[in-house]
C-alpha positions as CSV (number, residue, x, y, z in Angstrom):
1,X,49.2,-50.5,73.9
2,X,51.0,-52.0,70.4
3,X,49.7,-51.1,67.5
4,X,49.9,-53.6,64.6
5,X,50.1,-51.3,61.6
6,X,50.2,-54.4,59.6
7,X,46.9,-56.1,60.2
8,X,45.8,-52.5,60.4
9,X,46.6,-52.2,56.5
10,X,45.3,-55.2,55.7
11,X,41.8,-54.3,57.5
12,X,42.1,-51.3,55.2
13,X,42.6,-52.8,52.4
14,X,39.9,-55.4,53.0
15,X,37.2,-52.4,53.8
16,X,38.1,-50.9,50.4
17,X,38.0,-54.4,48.6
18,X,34.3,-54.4,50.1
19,X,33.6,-50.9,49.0
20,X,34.7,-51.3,45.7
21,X,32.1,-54.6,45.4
22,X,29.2,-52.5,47.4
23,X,29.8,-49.8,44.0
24,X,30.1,-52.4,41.5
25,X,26.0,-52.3,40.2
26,X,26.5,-48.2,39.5
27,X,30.3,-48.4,38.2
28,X,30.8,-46.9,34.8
29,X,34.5,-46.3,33.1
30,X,36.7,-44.7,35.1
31,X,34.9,-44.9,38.2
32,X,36.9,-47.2,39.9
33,X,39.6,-45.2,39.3
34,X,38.0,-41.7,40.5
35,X,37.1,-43.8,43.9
36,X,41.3,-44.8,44.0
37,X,42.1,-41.6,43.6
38,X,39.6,-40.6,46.4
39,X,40.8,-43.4,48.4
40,X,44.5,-42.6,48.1
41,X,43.6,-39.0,49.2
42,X,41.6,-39.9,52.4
43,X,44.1,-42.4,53.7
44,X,47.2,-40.3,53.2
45,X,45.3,-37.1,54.7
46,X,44.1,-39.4,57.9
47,X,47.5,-41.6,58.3
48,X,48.1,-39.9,61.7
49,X,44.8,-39.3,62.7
50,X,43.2,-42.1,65.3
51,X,39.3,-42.6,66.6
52,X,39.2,-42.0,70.3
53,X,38.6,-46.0,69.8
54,X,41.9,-46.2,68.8
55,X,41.0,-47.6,65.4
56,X,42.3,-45.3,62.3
57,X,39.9,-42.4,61.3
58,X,39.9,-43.9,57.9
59,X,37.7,-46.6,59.0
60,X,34.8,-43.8,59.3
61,X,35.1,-42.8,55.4
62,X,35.5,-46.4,54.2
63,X,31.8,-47.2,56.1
64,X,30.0,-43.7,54.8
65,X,31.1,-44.4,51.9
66,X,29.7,-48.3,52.1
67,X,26.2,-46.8,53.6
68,X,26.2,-44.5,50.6
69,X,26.7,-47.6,48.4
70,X,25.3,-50.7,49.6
71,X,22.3,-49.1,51.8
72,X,21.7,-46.3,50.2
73,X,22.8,-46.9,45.9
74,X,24.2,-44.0,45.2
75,X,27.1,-43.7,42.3
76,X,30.6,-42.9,42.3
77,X,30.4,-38.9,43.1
78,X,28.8,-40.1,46.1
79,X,31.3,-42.7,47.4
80,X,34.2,-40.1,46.4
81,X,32.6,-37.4,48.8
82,X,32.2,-39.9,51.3
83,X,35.6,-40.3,51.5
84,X,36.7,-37.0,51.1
85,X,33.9,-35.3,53.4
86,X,36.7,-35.6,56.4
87,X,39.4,-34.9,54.8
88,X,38.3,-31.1,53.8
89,X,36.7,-30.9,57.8
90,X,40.7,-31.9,59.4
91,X,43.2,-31.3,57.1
92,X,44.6,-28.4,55.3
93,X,42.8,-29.4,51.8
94,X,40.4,-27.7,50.6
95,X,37.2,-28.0,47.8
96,X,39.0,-26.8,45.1
């Protein structure tokens, strides 16, 4: 099947727009650029990777990350691990 890589960025973008509002109540300084940074990380070390769904693997750290949020209220060193936690299982990066 066609992918549309387009509405497929767009759906990305929108999950992380909805992240970013789930972390709003806990945000300090710098935090929502530590959760970019995090971000940027996760989707460049999952832009191949694909669910067996088809959809991209990033969708799975976007929604930990929005549990950890929205369901949960953790802070920022949360939401960053949630969208890292996949990226140290499958790709060559590690902890440090």
């Amino acid at each position: 099947y066609i992918i549309d890589l387009e509405a497929e960025k767009s759906e990305i973008l929108k999950r992380y727009r909805a992240l970013l509002r789930a972390c709003k109540p806990t945000m300090k300084k710098g935090d929502k650029k530590m959760i970019r940074q995090a971000f940027d990380m996760a989707v460049e070390n999952h832009k191949d990777m694909r669910r067996k769904s088809g959809e991209p693997y990033i969708y799975h750290p976007i929604a930990v990350a929005q549990i950890a949020a929205e369901e949960i209220g953790l802070g920022t060193t949360s939401i960053v691990c949630a969208l890292l936690h996949d990226v140290v299982e499958d790709t060559h990066i590690s902890l440090e």
